[in-house]
N, C-alpha and C positions, 0 to 999 in steps of 0.2 A: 504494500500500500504506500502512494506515494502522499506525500504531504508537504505543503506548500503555504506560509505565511507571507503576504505580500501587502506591498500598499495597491490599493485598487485603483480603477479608472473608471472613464466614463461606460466602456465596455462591461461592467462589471454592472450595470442598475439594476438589471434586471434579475441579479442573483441577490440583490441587496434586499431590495422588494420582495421578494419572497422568504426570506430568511427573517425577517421582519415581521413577514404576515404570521410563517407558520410557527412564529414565538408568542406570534400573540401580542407581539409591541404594534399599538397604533400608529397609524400612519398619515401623514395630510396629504393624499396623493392630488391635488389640485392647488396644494400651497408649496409650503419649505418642503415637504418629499416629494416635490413633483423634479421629471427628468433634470429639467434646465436650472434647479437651484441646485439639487445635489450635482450636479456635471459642476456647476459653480465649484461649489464648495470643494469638490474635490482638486482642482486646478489652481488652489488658492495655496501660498508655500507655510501659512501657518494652520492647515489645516491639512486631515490625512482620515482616510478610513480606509480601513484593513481586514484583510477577508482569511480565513482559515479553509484551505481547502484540500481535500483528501481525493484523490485521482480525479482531479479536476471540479470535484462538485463542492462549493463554499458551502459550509457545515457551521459559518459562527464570523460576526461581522462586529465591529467597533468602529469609532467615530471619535478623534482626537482632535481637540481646536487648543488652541493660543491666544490669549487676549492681548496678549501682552505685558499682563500681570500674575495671568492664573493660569492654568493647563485644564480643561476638562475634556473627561473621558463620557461620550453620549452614545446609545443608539446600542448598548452593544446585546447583541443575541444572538443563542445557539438553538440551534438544529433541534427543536425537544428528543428527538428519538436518539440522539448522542450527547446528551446534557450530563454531566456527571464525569465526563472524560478528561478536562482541563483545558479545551478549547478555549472557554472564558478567561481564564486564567492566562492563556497565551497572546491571547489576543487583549488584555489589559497590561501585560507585561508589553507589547510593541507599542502602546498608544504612548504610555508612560518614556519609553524611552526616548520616542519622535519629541514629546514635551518638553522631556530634561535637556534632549538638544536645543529644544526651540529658545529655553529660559528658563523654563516655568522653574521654580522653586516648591511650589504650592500644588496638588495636583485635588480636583474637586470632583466629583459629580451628583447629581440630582438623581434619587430614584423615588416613585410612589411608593407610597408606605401600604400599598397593598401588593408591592411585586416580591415577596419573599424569596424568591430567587437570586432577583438582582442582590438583595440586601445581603444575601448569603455569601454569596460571589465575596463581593466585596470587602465584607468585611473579613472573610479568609486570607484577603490578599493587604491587611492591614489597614485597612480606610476604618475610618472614627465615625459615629452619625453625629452629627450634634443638633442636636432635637429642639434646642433653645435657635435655630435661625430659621427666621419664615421666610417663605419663597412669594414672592410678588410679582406681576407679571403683568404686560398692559402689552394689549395683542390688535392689531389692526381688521384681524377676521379671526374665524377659527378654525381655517387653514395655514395659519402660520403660528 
């Protein structure tokens, strides 16, 4: 079995979307996940998503940006039927690293406090929650 971590392209959307869907992570496919923002995003040099893939088929996807100040790690889901394996884990370990190049000191992410997986994830790979900061958010539709 061959196995392959990469950073993605615009080539790659269509595996990202479904890797998405069948985690059960929503998606704004008429907003910020439509083709032409994620092709954006990807082509941008402080941003990077990266795909785990096992004889060609992506099995577990991440989403690393840079502010400039902060490093966050977004987006990332695996394959439910290979979940348990450390794909997540490998794929937070590249995002991580693209950040510590980028600058980042700080590395963040946001997860609902109904996705016990994500939380799981993560806090295996040493992330802190801290439950005293509230998330605000002022969105121009609600597909973005």
């Amino acid at each position: 079995m061959g196995r392959d971590l990469r950073r993605l392209t615009a080539d790659d959307y269509d595996d990202i979307i479904r890797i998405w869907a069948d985690a059960g992570l929503p998606y704004k496919p008429q907003g910020r996940d439509s083709r032409e923002r994620v092709v954006r995003e990807i082509e941008r040099e402080d941003t990077a998503l990266f795909g785990l893939f096992e004889n060609s088929r992506m099995l577990a996807v991440g989403l690393a940006a840079y502010d400039g100040r902060k490093g966050w790690i977004n987006r990332v889901a695996v394959d439910p039927d290979r979940r348990g394996e450390g794909f997540g884990g490998e794929i937070i370990k590249a995002c991580e690293q693209f950040l510590r190049d980028c600058g980042a000191e700080v590395i963040a992410c946001l997860i609902e406090d109904i996705n016990s997986p994500s939380i799981s994830l993560f806090q295996k790979h040493g992330y802190s929650c801290m439950k005293e900061i509230l998330y605000f958010s002022k969105r121009e539709s609600d597909e973005v």
